[in-house]
C-alpha positions in Angstrom: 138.0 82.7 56.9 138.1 86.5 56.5 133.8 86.7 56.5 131.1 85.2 57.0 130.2 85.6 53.4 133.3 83.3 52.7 132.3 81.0 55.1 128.9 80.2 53.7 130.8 79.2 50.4 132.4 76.8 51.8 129.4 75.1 53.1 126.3 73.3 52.2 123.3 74.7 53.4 121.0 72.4 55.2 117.4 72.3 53.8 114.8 72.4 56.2 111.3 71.2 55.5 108.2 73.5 53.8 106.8 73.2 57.2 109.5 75.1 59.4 109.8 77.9 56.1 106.1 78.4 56.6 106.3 78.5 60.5 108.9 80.8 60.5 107.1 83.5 58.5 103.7 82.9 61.4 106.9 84.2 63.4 106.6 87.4 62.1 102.9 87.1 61.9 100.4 88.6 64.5 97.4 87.7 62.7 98.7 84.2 62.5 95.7 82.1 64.0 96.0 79.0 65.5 93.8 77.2 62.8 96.4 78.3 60.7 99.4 77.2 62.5 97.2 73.7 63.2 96.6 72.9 59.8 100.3 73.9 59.0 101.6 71.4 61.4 98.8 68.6 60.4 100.1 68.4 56.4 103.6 67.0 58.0 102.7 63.8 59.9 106.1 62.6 60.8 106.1 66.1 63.1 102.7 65.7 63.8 103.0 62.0 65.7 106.4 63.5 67.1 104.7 66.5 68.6 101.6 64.0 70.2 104.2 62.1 71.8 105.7 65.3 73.2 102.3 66.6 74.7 101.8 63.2 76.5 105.0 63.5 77.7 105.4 63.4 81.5 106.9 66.9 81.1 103.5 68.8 79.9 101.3 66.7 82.8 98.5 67.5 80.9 95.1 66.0 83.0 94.7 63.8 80.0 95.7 62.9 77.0 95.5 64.3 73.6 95.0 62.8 70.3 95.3 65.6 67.5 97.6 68.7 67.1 94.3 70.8 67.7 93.7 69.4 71.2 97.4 69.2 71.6 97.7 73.1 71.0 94.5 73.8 72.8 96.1 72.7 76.0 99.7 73.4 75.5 99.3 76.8 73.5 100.2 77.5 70.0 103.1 79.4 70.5 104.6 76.5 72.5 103.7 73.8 69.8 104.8 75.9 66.8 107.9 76.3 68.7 107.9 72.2 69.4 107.3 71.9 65.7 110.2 74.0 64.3 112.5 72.4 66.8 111.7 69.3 65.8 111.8 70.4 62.1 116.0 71.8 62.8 116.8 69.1 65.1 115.8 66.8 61.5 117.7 68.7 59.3 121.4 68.4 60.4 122.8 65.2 60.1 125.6 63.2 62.6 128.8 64.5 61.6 132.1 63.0 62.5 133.6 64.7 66.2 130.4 66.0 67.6 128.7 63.0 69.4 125.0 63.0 68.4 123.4 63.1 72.0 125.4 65.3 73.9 125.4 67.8 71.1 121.5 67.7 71.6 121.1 67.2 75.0 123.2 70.4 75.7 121.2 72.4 72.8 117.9 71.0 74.8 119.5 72.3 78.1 120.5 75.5 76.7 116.8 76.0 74.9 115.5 74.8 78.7 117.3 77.4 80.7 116.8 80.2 78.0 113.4 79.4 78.6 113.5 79.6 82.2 115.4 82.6 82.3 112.7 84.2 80.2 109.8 83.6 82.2 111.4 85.6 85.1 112.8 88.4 82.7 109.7 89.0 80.5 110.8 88.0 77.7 109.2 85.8 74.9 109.9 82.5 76.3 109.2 80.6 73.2 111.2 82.3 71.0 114.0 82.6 73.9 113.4 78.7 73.8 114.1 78.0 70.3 116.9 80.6 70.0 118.5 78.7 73.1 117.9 75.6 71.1 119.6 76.8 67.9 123.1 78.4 69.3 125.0 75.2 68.4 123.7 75.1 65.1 126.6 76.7 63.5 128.6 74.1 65.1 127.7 71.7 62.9 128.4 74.0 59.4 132.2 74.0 61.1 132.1 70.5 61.0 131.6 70.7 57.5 133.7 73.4 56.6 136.6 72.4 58.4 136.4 68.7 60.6 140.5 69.1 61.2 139.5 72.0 63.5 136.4 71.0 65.3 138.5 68.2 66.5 140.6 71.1 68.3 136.9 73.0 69.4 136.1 69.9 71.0 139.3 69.2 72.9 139.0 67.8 76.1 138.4 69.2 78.5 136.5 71.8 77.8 135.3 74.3 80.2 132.1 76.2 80.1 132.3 78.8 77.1 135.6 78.0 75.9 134.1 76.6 72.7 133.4 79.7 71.9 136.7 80.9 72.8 138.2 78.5 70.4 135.6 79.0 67.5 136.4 82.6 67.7 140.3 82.0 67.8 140.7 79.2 64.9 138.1 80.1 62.2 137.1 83.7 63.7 133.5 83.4 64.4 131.8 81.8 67.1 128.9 79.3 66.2 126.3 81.4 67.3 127.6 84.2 64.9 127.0 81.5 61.9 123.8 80.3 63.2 122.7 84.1 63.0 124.0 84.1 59.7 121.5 80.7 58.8 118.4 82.3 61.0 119.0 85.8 58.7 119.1 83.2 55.6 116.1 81.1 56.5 114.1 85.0 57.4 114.2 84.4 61.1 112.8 87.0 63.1 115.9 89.8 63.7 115.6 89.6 67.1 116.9 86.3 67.0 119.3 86.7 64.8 120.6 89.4 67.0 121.0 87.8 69.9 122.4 84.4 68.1 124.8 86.8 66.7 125.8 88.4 70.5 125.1 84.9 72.3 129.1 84.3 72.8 129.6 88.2 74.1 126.4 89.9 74.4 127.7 93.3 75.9 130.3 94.1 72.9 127.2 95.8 70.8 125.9 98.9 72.1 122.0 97.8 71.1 122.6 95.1 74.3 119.8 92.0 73.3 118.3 90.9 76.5 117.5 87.6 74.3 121.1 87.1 73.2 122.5 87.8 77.3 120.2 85.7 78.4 121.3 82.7 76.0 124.6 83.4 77.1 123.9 82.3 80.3 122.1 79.8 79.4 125.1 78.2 77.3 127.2 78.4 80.6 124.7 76.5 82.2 123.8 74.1 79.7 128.0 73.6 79.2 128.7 72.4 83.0 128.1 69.6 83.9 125.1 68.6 85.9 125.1 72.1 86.9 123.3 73.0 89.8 122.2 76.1 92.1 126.4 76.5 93.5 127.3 77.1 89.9 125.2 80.2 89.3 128.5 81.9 91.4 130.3 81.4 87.9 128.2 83.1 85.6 129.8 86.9 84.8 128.1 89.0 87.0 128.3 92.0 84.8 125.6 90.1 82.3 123.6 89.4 85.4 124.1 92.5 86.6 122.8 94.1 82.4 119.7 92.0 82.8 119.2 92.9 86.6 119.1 89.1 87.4 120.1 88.2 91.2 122.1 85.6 91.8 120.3 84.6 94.8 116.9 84.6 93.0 118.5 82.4 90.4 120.4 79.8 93.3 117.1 79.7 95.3 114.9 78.4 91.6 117.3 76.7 89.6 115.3 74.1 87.8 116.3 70.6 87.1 117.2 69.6 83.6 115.3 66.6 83.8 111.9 68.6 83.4 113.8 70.0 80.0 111.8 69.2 76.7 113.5 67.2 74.4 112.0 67.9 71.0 115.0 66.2 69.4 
């Protein structure tokens, strides 16, 4: 493909529900209450009983449990139940396609969104929307599969070490996934910050405007990529993106979380 533009027509977009296109735009809204974001969510009740389930979760452990999305955000947040919901919402609107298996392609987008999230917290970032952002990057995996199946079958090759999926995207159809997921966030009226760092997530020191989001979500890929990864695999990560975001390596060995305690709002 010689663009991105190119790509795209080749491809069918994937409609996403009125309720993420209205939670996106309380993205880019600071006066967006949570009443409003409540009764956004409430109108959708398939996301609605999904989100209830996810607030009773063992993963919130919430001192009891809640019944409504207005209960459920008073005690989880809103920021963290609109992100939730427009998980939830994505995760819906991409169907199984041939060569990706459906739960590892999932479970490593809920790892990556888990340590983006993590990372985040220590960083000062925003760690909702490094959440969903972490969530998304394999998005554009999916339009490859449906551009061109013949060569996700060589992007998924086994085996496959940590990163090198992007190393192949770039090399066979000349953008990496995160690049076309940018592309779809830009579409959809994402905030830019996002798309920025989807768009760097692969290499996010080639730009000169460096995105702490997109470096962090690098890192969180590499993570989310090996397998059971652990505190001794931190010594893999490139140290000059550690060293860009002033992350130490022994701060990250010493609180490496478990994956198990990731959200799964698949």
């Amino acid at each position: 493909m010689s663009n991105i533009d190119s790509f795209f027509e080749s491809v069918s977009l994937p409609s996403i529900p009125d309720l993420a296109h209205s939670l996106i735009k309380t993205l880019n809204d600071e006066d967006a209450s949570i009443e409003d974001v409540g009764d956004l969510i409430t109108r959708d009740p398939a996301i609605s009983a999904k989100l209830l389930r996810l607030a009773n979760s063992a993963q919130f452990g919430l001192p009891r449990g809640v019944s409504n999305i207005e209960d459920a955000i008073a005690m989880v947040g809103m920021n963290k139940v609109r992100t939730l919901a427009l998980g939830a919402c994505l995760s819906g609107s991409f169907s199984q396609v041939a060569g990706l298996d459906a739960h590892t392609f999932w479970k490593t987008s809920m790892a990556c969104a888990g340590y983006s999230e993590w990372l985040a917290r220590k960083l000062g970032v925003d760690t909702q929307m490094a959440w969903l952002t972490g969530m998304m990057v394999r998005l554009g995996e999916i339009l490859i599969a449906q551009a061109e199946p013949k060569t996700l079958l060589q992007i998924e090759k086994l085996p496959l070490v940590p990163g090198g999926r992007w190393a192949r995207e770039k090399d066979l159809i000349g953008f990496t996934e995160g690049q076309l997921t940018a592309e779809l966030a830009r579409r959809w009226n994402f905030p830019m910050q996002m798309v920025q760092a989807l768009r760097v997530s692969a290499d996010p020191l080639v730009d000169q405007a460096f995105s702490r989001l997109g470096a962090l979500v690098h890192l969180a890929g590499l993570l989310a990529d090996t397998p059971n990864a652990g505190p001794e695999d931190v010594a893999a990560l490139p140290s000059a993106v550690l060293a860009a975001l002033s992350l130490e390596a022994d701060w990250m060995r010493e609180h490496f979380p478990s994956n198990a305690d990731f959200i799964d709002a698949s």
